[in-house]
Structures are given as structure tokens and as C-alpha cells.
C-alpha positions in Angstrom: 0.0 0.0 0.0 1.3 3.4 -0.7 1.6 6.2 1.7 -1.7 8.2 0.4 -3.8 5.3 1.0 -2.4 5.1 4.7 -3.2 8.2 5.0 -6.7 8.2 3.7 -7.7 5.3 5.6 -7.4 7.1 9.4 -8.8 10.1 8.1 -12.0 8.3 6.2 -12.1 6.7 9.8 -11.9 10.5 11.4 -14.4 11.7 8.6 -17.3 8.8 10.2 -16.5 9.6 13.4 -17.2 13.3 13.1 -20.3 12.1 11.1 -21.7 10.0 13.8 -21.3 13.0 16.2 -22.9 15.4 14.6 -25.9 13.0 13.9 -25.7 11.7 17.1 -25.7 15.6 18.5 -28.9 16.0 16.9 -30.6 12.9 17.8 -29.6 14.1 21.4 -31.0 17.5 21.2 -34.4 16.4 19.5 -35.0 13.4 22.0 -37.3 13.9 24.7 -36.3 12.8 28.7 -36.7 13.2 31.6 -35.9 16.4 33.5 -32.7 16.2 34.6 -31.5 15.1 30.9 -33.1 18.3 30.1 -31.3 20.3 32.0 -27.9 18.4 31.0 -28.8 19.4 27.5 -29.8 22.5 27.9 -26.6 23.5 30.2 -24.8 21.6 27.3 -26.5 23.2 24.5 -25.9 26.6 26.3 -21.9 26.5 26.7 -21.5 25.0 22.9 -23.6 27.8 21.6 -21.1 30.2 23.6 -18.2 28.6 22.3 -19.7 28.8 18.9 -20.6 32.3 18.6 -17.1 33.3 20.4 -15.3 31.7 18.1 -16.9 33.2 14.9 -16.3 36.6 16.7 -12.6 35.7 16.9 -13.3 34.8 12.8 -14.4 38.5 12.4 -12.1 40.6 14.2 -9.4 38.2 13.1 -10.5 39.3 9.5 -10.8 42.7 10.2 -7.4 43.1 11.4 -5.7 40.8 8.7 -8.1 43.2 6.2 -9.2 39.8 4.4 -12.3 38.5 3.5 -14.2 35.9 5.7 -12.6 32.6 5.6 -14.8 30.3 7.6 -15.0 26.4 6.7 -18.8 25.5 7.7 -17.4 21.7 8.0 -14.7 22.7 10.3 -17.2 24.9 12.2 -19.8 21.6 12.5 -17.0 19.6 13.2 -15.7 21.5 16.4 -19.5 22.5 17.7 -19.7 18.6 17.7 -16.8 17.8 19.2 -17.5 20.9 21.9 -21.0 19.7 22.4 -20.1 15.7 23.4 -17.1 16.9 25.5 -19.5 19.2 27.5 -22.4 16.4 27.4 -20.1 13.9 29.0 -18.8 16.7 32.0 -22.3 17.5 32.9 -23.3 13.5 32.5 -20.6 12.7 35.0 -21.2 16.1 37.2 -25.5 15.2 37.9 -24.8 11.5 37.8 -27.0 10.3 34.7 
């Protein structure tokens, strides 16, 4: 096997598993439970929103200063809010003991 297909087979691995999270994210946020899952999403929910609409403010002033256009990769963006989101699901899953 040559070095590109080495290469392309952890990636295709990464590509699913970002895939699965940001299905999985949504599954999550559209599923009813009980109340205290609520309040785990929501408090989840909450801080990834914050962490999403800080970091595209970074984006803007970052373009303002460099005087370029807008450079902001909507799979990168998805990717990270996923990421974000199950990171911060799992603290507050641990923290109220679901």
C-alpha cells in the first residue's frame, strides 16, 4: 500500500466519526427525557452555543485586522461545535450523575 492510501484510511475513519457525532448531536438534542437530561442538554446546549458564537467573533475581528475577507470552513465549524457539544455532554453527565 502506498503512503496516500495510509493516509486516507485514518482520516476516512476520522471523517465517520465526526459524522456520527454530529448526527448523534442531533438525535440528542431532538429526544425527549426526563428532567434532569433536560437540564444536561440544555446546560450543554448553552456552553457550545457560547463557544460557537465566540469563536466566529474571533473569525471576524481576526479578518478585520488581517483586512481579508471571511474565511470560515462550515465543516470545520460543525465539526468543532460537535466535538464541543459531546465533551461538554459527557462533564455534565458525569457532574449530575446520569
Amino acid at each position: 500500500m502506498s503512503t496516500v492510501t495510509l493516509l486516507l484510511i485514518p482520516f476516512a475513519l476520522f471523517l465517520l466519526g465526526l459524522i456520527a457525532l454530529d448526527v448523534s448531536m442531533v438525535v440528542s438534542l431532538l429526544k425527549t427525557n426526563d428532567e434532569r437530561q433536560k437540564l444536561i442538554v440544555w446546560k450543554t446546549s448553552t456552553f457550545t452555543l457560547l463557544v460557537v458564537v465566540l469563536t466566529l467573533m474571533y473569525d471576524i475581528v481576526a479578518s478585520i485586522i488581517r483586512v481579508e475577507a471571511m474565511e470560515v470552513n462550515p465543516f470545520v465549524k460543525l465539526s468543532v461545535t460537535a466535538m464541543t457539544y459531546f465533551v461538554v455532554l459527557l462533564y455534565y453527565k458525569k457532574k449530575h450523575g446520569d
